[in-house]
N, C-alpha and C positions, 0 to 999 in steps of 0.2 A: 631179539624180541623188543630192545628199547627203541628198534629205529622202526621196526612192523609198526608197533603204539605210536609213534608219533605220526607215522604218515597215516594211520587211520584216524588220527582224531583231526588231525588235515584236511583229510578228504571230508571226514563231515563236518568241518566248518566250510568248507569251499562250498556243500552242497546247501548249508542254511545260507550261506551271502546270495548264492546264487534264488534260492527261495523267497528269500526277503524282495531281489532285486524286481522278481518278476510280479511279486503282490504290487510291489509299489509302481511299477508302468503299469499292470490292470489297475489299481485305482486310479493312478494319471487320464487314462485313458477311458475310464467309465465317469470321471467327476473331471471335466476341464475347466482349470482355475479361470477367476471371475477377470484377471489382470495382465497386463503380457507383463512377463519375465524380463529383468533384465538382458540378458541371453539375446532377446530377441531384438531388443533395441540398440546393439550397443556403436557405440560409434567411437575410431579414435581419432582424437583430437590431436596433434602434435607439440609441444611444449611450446613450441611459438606462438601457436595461438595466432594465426591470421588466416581465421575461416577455415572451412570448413577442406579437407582434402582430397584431392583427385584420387579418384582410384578405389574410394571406400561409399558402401553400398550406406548411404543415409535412410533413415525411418522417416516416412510422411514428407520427401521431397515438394519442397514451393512451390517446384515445376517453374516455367518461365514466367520473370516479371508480370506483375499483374499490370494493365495494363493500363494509362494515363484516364482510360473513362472508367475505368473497374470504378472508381469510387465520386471520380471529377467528370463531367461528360464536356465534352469540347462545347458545348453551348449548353451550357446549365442553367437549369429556368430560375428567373428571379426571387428569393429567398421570402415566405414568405411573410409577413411583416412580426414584427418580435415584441408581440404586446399581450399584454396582461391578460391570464385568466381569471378573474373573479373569484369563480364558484371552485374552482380544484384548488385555488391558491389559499383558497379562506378553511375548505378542510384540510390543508397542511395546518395553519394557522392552529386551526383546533384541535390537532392532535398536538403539535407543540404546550399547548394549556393544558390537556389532560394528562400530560407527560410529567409537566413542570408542575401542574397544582399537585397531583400526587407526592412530588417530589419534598413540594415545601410544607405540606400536610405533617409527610412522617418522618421527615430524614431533612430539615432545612438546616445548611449549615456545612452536614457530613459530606465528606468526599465521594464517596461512593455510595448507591439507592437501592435497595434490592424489594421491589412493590410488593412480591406476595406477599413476605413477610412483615412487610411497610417499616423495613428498618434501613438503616444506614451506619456505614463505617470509615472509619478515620483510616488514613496511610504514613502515621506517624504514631509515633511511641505515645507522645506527652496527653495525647486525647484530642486533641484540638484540628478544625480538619482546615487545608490551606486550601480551598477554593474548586478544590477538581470540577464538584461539578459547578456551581455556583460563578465563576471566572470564566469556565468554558462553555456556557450557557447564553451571556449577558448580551453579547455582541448578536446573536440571534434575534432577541427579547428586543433590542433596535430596532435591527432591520424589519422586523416583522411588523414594529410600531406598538406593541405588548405595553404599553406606558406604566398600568399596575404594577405589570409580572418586574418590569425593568427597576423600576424605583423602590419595591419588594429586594430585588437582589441587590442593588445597589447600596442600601442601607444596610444590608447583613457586610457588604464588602466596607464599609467605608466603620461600621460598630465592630467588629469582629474578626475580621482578618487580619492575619500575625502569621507572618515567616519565622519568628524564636521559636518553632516548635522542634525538640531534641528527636535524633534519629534518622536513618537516613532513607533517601527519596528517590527515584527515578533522575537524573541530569536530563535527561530524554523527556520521559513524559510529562514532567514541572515543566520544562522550557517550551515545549509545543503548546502545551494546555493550558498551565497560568499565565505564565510569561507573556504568551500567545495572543490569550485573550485579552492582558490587561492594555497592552500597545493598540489592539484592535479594536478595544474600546474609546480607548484615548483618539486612535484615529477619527472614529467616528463622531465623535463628540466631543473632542478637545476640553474633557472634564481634567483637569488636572489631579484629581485624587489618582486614576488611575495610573497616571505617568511616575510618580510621588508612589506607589507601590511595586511598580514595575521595577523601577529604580533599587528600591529595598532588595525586591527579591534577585535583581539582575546582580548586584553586591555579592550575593550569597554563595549564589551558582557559579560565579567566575571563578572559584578556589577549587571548582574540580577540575580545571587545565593547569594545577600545580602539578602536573606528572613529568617525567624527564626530557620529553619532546615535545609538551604540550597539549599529547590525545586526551581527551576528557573519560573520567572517569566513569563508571556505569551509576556509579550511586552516589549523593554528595548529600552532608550531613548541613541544614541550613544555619546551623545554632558554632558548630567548632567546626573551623577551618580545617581545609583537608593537610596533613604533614605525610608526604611520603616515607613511605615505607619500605626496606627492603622485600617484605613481604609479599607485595605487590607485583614481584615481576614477573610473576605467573600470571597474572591478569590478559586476559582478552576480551576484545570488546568487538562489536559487529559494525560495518560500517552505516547503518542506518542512524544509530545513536551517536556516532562522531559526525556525520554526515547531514545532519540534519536539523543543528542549530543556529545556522547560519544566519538564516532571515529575521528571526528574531533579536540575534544580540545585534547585526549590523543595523537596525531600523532604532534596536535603543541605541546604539551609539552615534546614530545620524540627529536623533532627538536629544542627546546628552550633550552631544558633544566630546565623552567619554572615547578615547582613542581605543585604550583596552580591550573593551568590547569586541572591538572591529579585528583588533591586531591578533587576539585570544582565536576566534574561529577560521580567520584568512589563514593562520598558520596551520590549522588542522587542514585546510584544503592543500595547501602545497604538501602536506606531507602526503596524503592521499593521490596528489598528481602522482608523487614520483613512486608511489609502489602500485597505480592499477598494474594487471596485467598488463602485454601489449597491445592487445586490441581495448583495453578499457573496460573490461568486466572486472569482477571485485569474486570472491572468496565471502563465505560467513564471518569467519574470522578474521583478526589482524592483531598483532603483540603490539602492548603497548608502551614495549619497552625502544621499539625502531619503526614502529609502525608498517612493517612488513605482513601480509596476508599471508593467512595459513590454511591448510585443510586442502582442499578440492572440491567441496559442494558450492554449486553457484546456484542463483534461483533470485527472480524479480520478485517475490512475497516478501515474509516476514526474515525479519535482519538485514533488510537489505531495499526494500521498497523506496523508502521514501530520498535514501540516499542520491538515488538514480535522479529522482521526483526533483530534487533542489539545484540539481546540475544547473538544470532550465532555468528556473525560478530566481537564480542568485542574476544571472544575468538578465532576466527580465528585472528584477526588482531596480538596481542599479541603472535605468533605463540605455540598456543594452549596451552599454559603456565598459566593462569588467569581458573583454572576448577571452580571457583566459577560463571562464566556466560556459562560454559557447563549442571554445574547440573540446575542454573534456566532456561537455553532452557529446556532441557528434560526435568521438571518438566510441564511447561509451554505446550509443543508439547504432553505429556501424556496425560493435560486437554484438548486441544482440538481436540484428538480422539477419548476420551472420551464422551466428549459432545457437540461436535458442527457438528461431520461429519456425512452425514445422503446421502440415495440413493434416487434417482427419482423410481416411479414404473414401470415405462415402459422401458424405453432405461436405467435404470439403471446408472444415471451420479453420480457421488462423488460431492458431495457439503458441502460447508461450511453454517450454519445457524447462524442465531443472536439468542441472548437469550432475550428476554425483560422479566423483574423481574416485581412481580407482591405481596402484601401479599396476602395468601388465609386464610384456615381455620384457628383460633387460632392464626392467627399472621404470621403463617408457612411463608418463602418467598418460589413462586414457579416462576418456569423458563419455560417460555414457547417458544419454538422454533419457529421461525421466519424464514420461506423457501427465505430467500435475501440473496444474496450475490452480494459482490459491485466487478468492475473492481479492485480496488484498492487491494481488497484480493486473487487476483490471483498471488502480489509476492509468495504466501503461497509453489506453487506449485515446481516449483525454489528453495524456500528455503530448503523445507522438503529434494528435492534428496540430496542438497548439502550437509547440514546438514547428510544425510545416509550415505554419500562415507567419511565425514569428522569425526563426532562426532559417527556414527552409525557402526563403523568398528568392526570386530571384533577381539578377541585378538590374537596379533603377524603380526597384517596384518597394513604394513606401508602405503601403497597407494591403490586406488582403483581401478580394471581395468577398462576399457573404452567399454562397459557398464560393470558394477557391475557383480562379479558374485555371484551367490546368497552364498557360504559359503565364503564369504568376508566380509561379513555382519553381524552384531547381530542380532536378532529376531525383537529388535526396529527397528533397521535399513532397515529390510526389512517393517515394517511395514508403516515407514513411505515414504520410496524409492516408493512404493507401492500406497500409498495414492498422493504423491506428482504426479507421472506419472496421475495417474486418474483422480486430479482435474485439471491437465494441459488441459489434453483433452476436457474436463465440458469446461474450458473457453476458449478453441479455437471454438467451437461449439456455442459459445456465438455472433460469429462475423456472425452467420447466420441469417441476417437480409437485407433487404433489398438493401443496402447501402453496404454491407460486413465487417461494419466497428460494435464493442460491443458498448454495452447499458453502461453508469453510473452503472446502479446493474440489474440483473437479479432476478427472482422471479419464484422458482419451484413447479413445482407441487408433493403435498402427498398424499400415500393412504388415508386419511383420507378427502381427498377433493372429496364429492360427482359427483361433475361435471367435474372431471380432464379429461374427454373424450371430451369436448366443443373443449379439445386445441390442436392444431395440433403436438406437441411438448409438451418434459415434461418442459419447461421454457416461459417464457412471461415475458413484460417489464409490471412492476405495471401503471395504471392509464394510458395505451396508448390508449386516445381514437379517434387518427388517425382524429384529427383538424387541418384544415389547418392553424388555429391562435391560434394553442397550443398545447405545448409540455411539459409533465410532467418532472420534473428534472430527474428520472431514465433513460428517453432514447438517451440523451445527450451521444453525443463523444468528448472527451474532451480533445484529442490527447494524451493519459496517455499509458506510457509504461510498465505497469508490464505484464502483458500476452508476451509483446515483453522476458522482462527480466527473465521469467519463460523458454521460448525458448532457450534463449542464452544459457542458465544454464543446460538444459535439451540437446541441442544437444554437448556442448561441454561434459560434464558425458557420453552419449552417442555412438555421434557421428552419431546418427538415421538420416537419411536422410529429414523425414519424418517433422522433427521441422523447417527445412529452409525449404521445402514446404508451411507449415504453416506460416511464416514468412511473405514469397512472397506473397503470396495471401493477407493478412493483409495489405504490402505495396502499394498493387495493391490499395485495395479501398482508401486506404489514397489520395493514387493521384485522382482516379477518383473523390470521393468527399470533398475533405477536402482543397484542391491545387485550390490555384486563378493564373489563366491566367499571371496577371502582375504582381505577388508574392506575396509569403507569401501563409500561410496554415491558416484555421481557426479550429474553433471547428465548431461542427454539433450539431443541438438542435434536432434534431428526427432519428434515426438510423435507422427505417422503414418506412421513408416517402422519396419519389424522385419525384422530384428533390430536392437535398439536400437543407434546410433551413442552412443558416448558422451563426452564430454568431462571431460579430466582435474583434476577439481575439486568438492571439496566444502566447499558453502559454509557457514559457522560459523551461519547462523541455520536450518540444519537440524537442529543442535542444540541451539542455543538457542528455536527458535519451533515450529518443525512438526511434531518426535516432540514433547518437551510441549504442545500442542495434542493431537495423539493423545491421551498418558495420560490427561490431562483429560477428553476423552470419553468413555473408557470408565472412570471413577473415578466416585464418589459428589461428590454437590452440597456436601459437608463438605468436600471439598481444595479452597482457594482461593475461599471462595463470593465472589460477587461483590457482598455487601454488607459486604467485608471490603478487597477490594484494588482496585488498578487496574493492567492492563497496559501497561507501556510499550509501544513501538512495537515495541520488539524481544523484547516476551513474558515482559518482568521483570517478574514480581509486585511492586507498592508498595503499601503501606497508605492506608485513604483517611484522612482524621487532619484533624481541627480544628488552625487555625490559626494558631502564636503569634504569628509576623510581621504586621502590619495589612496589608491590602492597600492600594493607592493606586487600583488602577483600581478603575469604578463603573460 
């Protein structure tokens, strides 16, 4: 009897699995999910990591090289002339003022502005705010010729600002933003106040590379030195935040003199040489105890964006002297043509995917492509052309024309001038939403997505499920300038009319939904829902990145040319300058 009871209560468990199993394939199969599955996408990668593998069935194939006129045409009509627009460049002008008079209305002073509320807040314990927006502001309020607005902030900077404030900061976001701005200001103006603060605050920040190889720390306290800690060796940090100080403390220590500075970040760069992967892609993570990468998720957005972004830059800045951060862009730019750029099947757009790691069989690590791509990875497009007219030239060929011509170029160079033009397009096509304004990340559609015909489009925001009392983080606008900054880059290389079209229209929506009556701009938590929801917050590099990216558009090829400066990450013009300090890396 005890073995009759057992196999009957067997059989009716086997008969509810089997119940269960079949409700849940008829829901499958009467409600098909909005997203392809992993499953569908997956791809494995080999631990060597040198491209992609014969023999395995990839999602959204490249198909063959695009082709030398795909983006360059063998006789490409003369560039047209790169001169001022007046009227679009004057309402950039003026949203910049109703941004900033908002700002110093109800929040002058404070780090951070949030207009509905007309308040503002500090990023430090003691009360006292260090410049966030006010520093990263100033160097616009120049360029733009704002004399009131500049001399207004100037005087809060030169009465009121103080790095003794207790508590600790972003390493990252101080050094892009104040740091940033104060050298960029200095550049611009050779006011020595600004140099004389930069100084102060460049002092402060140097003591979060007291860690035991020298990665910098995530947070550093400006008031008491950092003393390591055993506690710390659980610490990881991402490479965008190691990766991304470069420009700033090497331009203070070309203006100091100060060796430190220089010797402080070159050594974060050697240590990052020797643990990318081999193809040159980077992990989110890395310890910063050997500075070794950890994890398996790869992805050109956030943690990791700007990292890629300074490859270039360090060697543009050094006026192309430093080929030790040319070979690791090109290494870096190989892997992610290799493995992260993939087509829609329908309209065909260039996209960038994530990788999320996974072990499979035997331990294997495999990489499975992930169809998201964030706003944030739209610098990529911007960079790559720059990158082709600069690094991608070919040999004997000193400058690039205005556009490229295709034998000006090396074979990389066209490839990647090529890809950069393509994914510019993917992310202006992004801003087709409701609202006209982009999504946080976009999410594509792949052959390998049964349902991809559901979508009107090969892209869709993850998790929009068009609630009035909810907004998934990906459909957020969050006033972010790279698609701006990919423009600027794209029609000044060019000169295409076609990127200040682009431009306008972007600015358009910004005004219709992002722009408060009484001032001030917010963020948008739903990019497909109107009337716009909007969230109480304006973020400081909408003043410092996004309206100057505007002006620049619509200004003459004389403000700022790019055979003069280089951008920080956060849109501070630095000069690019022969080098007194020797370098050590090779």
């Amino acid at each position: 009897m005890i073995g009759g009871r057992v196999l009957s209560v067997r059989f009716r468990w086997v008969l509810i699995l089997g119940l269960v199993t079949f409700l849940l394939a008829l829901y499958a199969y009467s409600f098909p999910p909005r997203r392809p599955e992993w499953s569908s996408i997956q791809e494995h990668i080999p631990p060597t990591w040198f491209g992609r593998p014969g023999g395995h069935e990839t999602p959204d194939p490249k198909g063959p090289p695009a082709s030398a006129d795909s983006y360059i045409h063998p006789n490409p009509r003369p560039a047209s002339p790169i001169v001022t627009d007046e009227e679009k460049r004057q309402a950039v002008v003026d949203a910049f003022k109703h941004a900033w008079g908002a700002y110093e209305r109800h929040a002058m002073g404070y780090d951070e502005f949030h207009p509905i509320s007309g308040s503002g807040h500090n990023l430090t314990y003691s009360g006292g705010g260090i410049g966030y927006t006010v520093v990263d502001a100033i160097d616009t309020m120049h360029i733009m010729g704002l004399k009131t607005e500049y001399e207004t902030a100037r005087a809060w900077i030169k009465d009121h600002l103080s790095f003794a404030r207790k508590g600790a900061v972003s390493m990252f976001e101080t050094t892009i933003r104040v740091l940033g701005g104060l050298l960029s200001a200095y550049h611009l103006t050779s006011d020595p106040l600004y140099l004389t603060l930069a100084e102060d605050l460049g002092s402060r920040l140097i003591h979060g590379f007291n860690t035991p190889i020298g990665l910098p720390v995530t947070h550093v306290d400006l008031v008491k030195p950092l003393v390591w800690q055993s506690s710390f060796h659980s610490v990881r940090l991402c490479p965008a935040e190691v990766g991304t100080l470069q420009l700033e403390f090497k331009y203070l220590a070309h203006l100091t003199g100060n060796e430190t500075y220089w010797r402080k970040v070159e050594d974060v760069m050697e240590v990052l040489e020797r643990n990318v992967l081999p193809n040159g892609l980077v992990t989110l993570d890395m310890e910063i105890m050997d500075g070794s990468f950890v994890g398996t998720d790869i992805r050109l957005g956030g943690k990791a964006d700007s990292y890629y972004e300074y490859l270039l830059k360090q060697w543009l800045q050094t006026n192309r002297s430093e080929h030790f951060y040319k070979k690791m862009y090109a290494k870096a730019m190989a892997g992610i043509q290799d493995n992260m750029v993939f087509k829609t099947p329908n309209q065909k757009l260039t996209y960038t995917a994530e990788l999320w790691g996974r072990r499979g069989v035997k331990g294997v690590i495999e990489w499975i492509p992930r169809p998201r791509q964030e706003h944030l990875t739209c610098f990529l497009a911007g960079s790559l052309m720059l990158g082709a007219t600069t690094s991608g030239l070919a040999q004997g060929v000193k400058k690039a024309s205005v556009p490229p011509r295709p034998e000006e170029l090396t074979a990389t160079g066209l490839r990647d001038w090529n890809t950069g033009a393509e994914l510019l397009e993917t992310c202006v096509k992004t801003h087709d939403t409701l609202t006209g304004l982009a999504a946080e990340a976009a999410t594509f559609n792949t052959t390998a997505d049964p349902h991809a015909g559901i979508h009107q489009k090969d892209w869709y925001i993850y998790g929009n499920t068009n609630q009035a009392n909810y907004a998934p983080w990906d459909a957020r606008y969050l006033l972010r300038p790279e698609i701006l900054e990919s423009l600027f880059l794209a029609y000044r290389l060019t000169g295409d009319l076609k990127y200040r079209n682009y431009a306008w229209d972007m600015f358009q929506a910004i005004e219709k939904n992002s722009k408060l009556p009484e001032g001030g701009y917010t963020t948008v938590l739903d990019v497909d829902w109107l009337p716009p929801r909007r969230e109480d917050k304006q973020e400081t590099f909408f003043l410092s990145e996004t309206l100057k990216y505007l002006y620049l558009i619509f200004s003459d090829s004389t403000v700022l040319p790019l055979t003069d400066v280089v951008f920080n990450t956060e849109a501070h013009p630095l000069p690019i300058f022969d080098p007194k300090i020797k370098p050590r890396v090779h």
